[in-house]
C-alpha positions as CSV (number, residue, x, y, z in Angstrom):
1,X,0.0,0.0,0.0
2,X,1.2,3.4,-1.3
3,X,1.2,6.1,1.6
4,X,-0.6,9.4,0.2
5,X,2.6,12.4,0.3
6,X,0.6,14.7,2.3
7,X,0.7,11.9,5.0
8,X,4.0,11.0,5.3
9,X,4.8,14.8,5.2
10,X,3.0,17.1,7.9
11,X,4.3,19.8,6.9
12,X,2.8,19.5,3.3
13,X,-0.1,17.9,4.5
14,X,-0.9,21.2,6.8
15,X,-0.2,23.5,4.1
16,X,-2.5,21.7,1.7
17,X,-5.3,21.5,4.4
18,X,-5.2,25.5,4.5
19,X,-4.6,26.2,0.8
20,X,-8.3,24.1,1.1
21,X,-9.5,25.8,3.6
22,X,-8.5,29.2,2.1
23,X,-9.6,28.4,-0.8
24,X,-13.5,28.0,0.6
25,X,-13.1,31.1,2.5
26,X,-11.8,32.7,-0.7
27,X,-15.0,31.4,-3.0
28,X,-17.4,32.2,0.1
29,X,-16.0,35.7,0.5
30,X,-16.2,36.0,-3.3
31,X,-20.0,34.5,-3.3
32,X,-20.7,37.5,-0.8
33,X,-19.0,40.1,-2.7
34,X,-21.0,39.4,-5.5
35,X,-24.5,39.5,-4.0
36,X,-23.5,42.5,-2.4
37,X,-22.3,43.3,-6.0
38,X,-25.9,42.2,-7.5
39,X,-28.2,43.9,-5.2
40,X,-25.6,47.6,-4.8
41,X,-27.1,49.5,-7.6
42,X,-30.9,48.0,-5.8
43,X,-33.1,50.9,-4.1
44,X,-36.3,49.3,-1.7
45,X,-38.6,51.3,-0.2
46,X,-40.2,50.5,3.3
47,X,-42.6,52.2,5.3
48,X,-43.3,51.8,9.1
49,X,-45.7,53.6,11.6
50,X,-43.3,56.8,12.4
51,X,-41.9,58.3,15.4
52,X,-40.3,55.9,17.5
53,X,-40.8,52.8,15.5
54,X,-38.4,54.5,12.8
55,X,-34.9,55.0,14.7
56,X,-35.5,51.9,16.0
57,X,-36.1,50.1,12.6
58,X,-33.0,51.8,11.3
59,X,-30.9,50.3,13.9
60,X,-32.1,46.4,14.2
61,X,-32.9,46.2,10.4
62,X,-32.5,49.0,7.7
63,X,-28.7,49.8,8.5
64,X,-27.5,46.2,8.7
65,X,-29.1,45.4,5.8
66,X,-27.7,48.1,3.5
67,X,-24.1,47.1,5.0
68,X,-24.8,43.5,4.4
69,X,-26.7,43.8,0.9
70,X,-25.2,46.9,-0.5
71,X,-28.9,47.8,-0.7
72,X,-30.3,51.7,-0.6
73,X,-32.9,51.6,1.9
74,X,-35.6,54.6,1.6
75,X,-37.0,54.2,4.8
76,X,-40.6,56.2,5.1
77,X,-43.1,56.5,7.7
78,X,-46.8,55.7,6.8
79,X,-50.1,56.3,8.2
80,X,-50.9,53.5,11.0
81,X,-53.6,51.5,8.9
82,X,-52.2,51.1,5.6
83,X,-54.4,48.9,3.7
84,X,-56.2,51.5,1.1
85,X,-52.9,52.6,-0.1
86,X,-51.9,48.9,-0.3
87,X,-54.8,48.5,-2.8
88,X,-54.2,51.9,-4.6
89,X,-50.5,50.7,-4.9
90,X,-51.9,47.3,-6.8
91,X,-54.9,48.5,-8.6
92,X,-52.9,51.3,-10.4
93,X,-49.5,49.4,-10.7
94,X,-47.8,52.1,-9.0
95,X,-45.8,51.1,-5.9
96,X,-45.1,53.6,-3.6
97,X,-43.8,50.6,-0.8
98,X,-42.1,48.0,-1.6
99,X,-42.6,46.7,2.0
100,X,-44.3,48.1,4.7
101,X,-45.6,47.6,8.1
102,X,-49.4,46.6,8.2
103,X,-51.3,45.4,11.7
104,X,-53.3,41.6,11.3
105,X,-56.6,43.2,11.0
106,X,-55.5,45.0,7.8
107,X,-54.0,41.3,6.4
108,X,-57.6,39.8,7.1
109,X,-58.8,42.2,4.5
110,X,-56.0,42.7,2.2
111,X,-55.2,38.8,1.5
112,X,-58.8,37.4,0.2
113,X,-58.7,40.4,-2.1
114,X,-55.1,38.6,-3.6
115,X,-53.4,42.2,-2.7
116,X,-50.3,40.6,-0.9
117,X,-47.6,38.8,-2.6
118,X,-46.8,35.5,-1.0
119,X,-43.6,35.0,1.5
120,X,-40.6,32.8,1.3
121,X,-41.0,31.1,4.7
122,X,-37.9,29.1,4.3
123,X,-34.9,29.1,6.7
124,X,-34.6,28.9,10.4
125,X,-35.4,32.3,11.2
126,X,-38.4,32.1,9.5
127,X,-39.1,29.2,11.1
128,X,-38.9,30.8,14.4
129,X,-42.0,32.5,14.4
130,X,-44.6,32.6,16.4
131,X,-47.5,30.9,14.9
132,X,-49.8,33.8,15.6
133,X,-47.4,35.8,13.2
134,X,-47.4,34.3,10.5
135,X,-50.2,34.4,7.4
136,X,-48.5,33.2,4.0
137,X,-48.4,37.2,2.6
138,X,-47.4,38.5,6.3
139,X,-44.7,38.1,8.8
140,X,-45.5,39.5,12.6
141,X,-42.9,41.7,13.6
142,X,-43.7,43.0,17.1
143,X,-46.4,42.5,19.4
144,X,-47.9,45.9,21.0
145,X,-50.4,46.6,23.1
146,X,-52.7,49.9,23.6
147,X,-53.0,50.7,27.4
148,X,-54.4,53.5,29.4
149,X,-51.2,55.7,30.2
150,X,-51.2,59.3,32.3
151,X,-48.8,61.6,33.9
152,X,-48.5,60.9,37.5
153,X,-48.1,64.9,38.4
154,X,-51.3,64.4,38.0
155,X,-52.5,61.6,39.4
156,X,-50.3,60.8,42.4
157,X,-50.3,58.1,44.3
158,X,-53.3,56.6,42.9
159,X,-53.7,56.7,39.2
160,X,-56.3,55.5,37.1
161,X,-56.4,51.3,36.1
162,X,-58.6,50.6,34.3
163,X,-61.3,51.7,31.8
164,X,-64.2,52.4,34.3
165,X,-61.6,55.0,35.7
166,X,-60.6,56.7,32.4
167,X,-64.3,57.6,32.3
168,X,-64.8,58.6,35.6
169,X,-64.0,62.4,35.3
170,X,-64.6,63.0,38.8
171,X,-62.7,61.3,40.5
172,X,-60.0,62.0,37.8
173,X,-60.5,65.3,36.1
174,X,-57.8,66.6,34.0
175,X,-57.3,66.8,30.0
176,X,-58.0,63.4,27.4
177,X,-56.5,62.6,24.8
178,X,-58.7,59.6,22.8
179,X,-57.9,57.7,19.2
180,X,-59.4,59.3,15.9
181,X,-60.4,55.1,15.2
182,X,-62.7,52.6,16.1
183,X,-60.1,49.9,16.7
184,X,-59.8,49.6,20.5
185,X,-61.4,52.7,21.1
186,X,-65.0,50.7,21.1
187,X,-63.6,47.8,22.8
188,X,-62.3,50.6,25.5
189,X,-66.4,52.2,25.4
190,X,-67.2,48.3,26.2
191,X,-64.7,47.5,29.2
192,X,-65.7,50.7,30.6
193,X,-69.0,49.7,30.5
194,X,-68.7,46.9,32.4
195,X,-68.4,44.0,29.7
196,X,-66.0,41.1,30.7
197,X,-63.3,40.8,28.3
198,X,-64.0,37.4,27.3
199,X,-67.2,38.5,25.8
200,X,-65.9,42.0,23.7
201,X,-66.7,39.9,20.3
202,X,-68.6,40.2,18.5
203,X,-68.8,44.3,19.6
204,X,-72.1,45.5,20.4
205,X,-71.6,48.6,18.2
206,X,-74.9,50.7,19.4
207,X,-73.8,49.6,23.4
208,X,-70.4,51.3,22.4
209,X,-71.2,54.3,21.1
210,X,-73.9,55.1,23.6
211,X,-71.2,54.7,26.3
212,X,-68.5,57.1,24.0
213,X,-71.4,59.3,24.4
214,X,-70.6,59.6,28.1
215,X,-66.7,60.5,27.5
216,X,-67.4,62.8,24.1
217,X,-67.5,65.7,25.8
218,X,-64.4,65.7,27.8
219,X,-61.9,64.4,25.1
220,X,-59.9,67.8,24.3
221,X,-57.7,65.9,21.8
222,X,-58.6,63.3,19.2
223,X,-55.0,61.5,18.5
224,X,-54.3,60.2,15.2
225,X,-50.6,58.7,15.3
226,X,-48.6,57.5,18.1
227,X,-45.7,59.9,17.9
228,X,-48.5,62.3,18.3
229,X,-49.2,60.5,21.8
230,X,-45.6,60.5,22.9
231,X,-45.3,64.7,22.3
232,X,-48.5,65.2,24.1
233,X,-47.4,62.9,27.2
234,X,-44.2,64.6,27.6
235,X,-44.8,68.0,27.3
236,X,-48.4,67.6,29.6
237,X,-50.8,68.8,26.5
238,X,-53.0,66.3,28.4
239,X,-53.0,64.3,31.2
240,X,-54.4,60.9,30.4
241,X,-54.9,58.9,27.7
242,X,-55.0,55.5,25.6
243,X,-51.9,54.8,23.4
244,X,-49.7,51.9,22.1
245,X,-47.2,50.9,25.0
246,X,-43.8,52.0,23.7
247,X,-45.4,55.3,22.8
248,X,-45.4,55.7,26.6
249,X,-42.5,53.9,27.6
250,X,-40.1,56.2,25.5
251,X,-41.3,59.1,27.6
252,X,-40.9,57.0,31.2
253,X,-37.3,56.1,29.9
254,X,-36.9,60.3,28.9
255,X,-37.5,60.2,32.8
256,X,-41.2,62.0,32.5
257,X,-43.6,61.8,34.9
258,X,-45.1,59.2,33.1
259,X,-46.6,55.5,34.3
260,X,-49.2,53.0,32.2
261,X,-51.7,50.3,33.2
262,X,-51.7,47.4,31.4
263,X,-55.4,46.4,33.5
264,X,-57.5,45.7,30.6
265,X,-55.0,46.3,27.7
266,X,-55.7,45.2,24.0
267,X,-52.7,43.6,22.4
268,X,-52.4,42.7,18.7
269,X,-49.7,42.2,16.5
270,X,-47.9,44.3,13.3
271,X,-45.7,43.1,10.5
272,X,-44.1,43.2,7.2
273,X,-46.2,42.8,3.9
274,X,-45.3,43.4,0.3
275,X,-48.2,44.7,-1.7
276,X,-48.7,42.1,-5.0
277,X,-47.2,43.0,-8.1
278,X,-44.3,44.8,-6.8
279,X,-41.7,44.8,-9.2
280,X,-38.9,45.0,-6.1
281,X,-41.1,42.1,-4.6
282,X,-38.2,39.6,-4.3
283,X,-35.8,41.4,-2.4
284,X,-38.3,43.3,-0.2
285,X,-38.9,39.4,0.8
286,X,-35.6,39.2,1.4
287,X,-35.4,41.9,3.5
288,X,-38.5,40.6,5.3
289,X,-36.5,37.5,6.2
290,X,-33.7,39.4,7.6
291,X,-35.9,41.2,10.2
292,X,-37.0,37.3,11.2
293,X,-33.8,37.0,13.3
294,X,-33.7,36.5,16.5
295,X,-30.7,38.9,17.4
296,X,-32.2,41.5,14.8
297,X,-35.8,41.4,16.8
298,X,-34.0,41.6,20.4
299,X,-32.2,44.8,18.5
300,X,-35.8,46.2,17.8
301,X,-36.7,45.8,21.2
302,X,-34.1,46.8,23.2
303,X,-35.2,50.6,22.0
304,X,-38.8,50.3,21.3
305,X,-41.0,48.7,24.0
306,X,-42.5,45.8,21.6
307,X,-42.9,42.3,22.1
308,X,-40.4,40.2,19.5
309,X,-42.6,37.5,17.1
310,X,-39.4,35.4,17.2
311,X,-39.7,33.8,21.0
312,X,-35.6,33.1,20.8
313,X,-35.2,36.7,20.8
314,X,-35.6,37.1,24.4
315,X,-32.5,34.7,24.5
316,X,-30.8,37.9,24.1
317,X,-33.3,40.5,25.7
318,X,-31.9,41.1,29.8
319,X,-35.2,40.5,32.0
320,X,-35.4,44.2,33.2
321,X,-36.2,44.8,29.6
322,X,-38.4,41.9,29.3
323,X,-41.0,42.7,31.9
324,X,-41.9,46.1,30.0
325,X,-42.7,44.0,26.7
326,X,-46.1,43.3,26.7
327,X,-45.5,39.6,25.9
328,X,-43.9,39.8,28.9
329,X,-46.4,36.8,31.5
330,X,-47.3,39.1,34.0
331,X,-48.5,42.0,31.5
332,X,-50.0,39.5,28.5
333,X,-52.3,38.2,31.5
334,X,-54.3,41.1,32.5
335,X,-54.6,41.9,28.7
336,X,-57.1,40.6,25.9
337,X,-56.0,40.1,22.0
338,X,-57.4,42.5,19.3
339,X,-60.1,40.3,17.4
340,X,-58.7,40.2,13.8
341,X,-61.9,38.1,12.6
342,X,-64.2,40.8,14.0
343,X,-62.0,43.8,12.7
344,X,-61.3,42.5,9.5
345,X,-64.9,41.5,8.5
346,X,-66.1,44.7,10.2
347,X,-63.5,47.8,9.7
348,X,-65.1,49.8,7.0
349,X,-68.8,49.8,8.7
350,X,-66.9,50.4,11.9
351,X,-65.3,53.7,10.5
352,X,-67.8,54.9,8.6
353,X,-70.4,55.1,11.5
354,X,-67.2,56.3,13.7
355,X,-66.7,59.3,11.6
356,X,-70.6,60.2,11.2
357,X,-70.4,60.0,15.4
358,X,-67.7,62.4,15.9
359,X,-69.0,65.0,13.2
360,X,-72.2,64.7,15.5
């Protein structure tokens, strides 16, 4: 038997292993270099919800995507319900997202209309979703939950919990703020109204609006984005109000005299789409998959108050940062979840007769 060389030499044997080795590093590094290559000349355009949500994107997904695609990202805000653009964008052929942040209430109305283009749900990140995020032309980004939140130079020691309180003007006077929406505000009119949470759906809509009669009159502000909630809470334009957790929590961490009940909170979840027929579709899906990580999503959290879809996140999230994420047990538990059935089938009637009451 004939002894290979490389055996019988170390020395040759060692420098053939790392002129192999090199060699894979050389054709990986040159693999990368051209993607980078194919996609550099590339422009996408995504759109999230604004204010806080923005920065925050930039860091955990839009930046480390550019350095690691060569892509230029125009990142955008939107307004927070997105879908009749979405179906302006695809009835005209005109794309003005190529991905963009859209809540699970809009999806339930976007996808039977064939609006959305379908996902690439390959790969372990993707696969690390939460089922409860994932719809085949939608990926769950962030869970978030609207909450009753109010400054305590205000209200003390004893601020108010739940919604029988925000209604109670007496025993806490002082300037509202409310949403410009039906979604959660009539679920709010309900709770304070004494209906159980378990029994919200299907939303008695003429029991709602006779109890938003009560509160009409003392709602000085009628909010219609959530960086508009964050001004108003730190520079005391009003004193109490409902408004997606983070919105709060960037004010509390600004040190303001700011706290939040999460007694009776509605949660629902937000996520990536990419309207049909865009002609950017496949990298937008790429981009899409790139915000699935687990790292990427603890990232996104660490600077906006969001629960990740991707439950290995909080391998990486410390637990004083957990327990203000409204996924977080001891919040999700005093909370109910956003009916995206009832919304989806009901949104348009909802608004419409939403609008007519406020112009009353």
């Amino acid at each position: 038997m004939i002894e290979p060389r490389s055996l019988k030499d170390p020395l040759r044997y060692s420098l053939d292993r790392r002129s192999v080795l090199m060699g894979g590093v050389a054709a990986l590094t040159a693999s990368s270099m051209a993607l980078q290559k194919a996609f550099a000349a590339e422009t996408l355009t995504v759109a999230d919800p604004g204010g806080a949500w923005t920065p925050a994107c930039d860091d955990a997904f839009v930046k480390p995507f550019e350095k690691e695609t060569g892509v230029s990202i125009n990142h955008i805000a939107r307004e927070h319900y997105p879908s009749v653009e979405i179906k302006a964008n695809v009835e005209t052929k005109s794309y003005t997202w190529d991905a963009v942040i859209a809540t699970d209430a809009d999806v339930y109305e976007l996808a039977p209309q064939h609006l959305l283009e379908p996902l690439d749900w390959s790969g372990e990140d993707m696969g690390q979703i939460m089922e409860a995020a994932r719809k085949p032309g939608w990926m769950g980004q962030d869970t978030y939950a609207t909450v009753i939140c109010y400054r305590t130079d205000k209200y003390k020691d004893n601020g108010p919990k739940n919604w029988t309180d925000f209604w109670n003007v007496q025993r806490f006077p002082g300037r509202r703020a409310m949403h410009k929406h039906p979604i959660d505000t009539l679920e709010e009119a309900l709770l304070a109204d004494g209906v159980p949470m378990e029994k919200i759906y299907p939303i008695d809509m003429d029991r709602a609006f006779k109890k938003l009669d009560e509160i009409k009159p003392h709602v000085d502000v009628w909010w219609t984005g959530g960086a508009q909630t964050t001004q108003m809470l730190q520079s005391g334009e009003v004193d109490i109000l409902p408004t997606w957790n983070a919105r709060a929590q960037i004010v509390i961490e600004a040190g303001g005299p700011v706290a939040m009940s999460w007694d009776q909170g509605i949660y629902s979840i937000e996520g990536w789409v990419v309207p049909k027929g865009c002609p950017k579709a496949e990298l937008a899906k790429r981009f899409i998959k790139f915000c699935a990580n687990a790292k990427r999503q603890a990232e996104f959290v660490s600077k906006l108050a969001y629960g990740p879809t991707n439950p290995k996140a909080y391998d990486y999230i410390p637990k004083e940062r957990a327990k203000f994420l409204p996924t977080a047990p001891g919040n999700l538990k005093l909370m109910m979840q956003s009916s995206t059935d009832w919304w989806g089938s009901n949104k348009e009637k909802a608004i419409e007769r939403f609008n007519a009451w406020l112009l009353g």
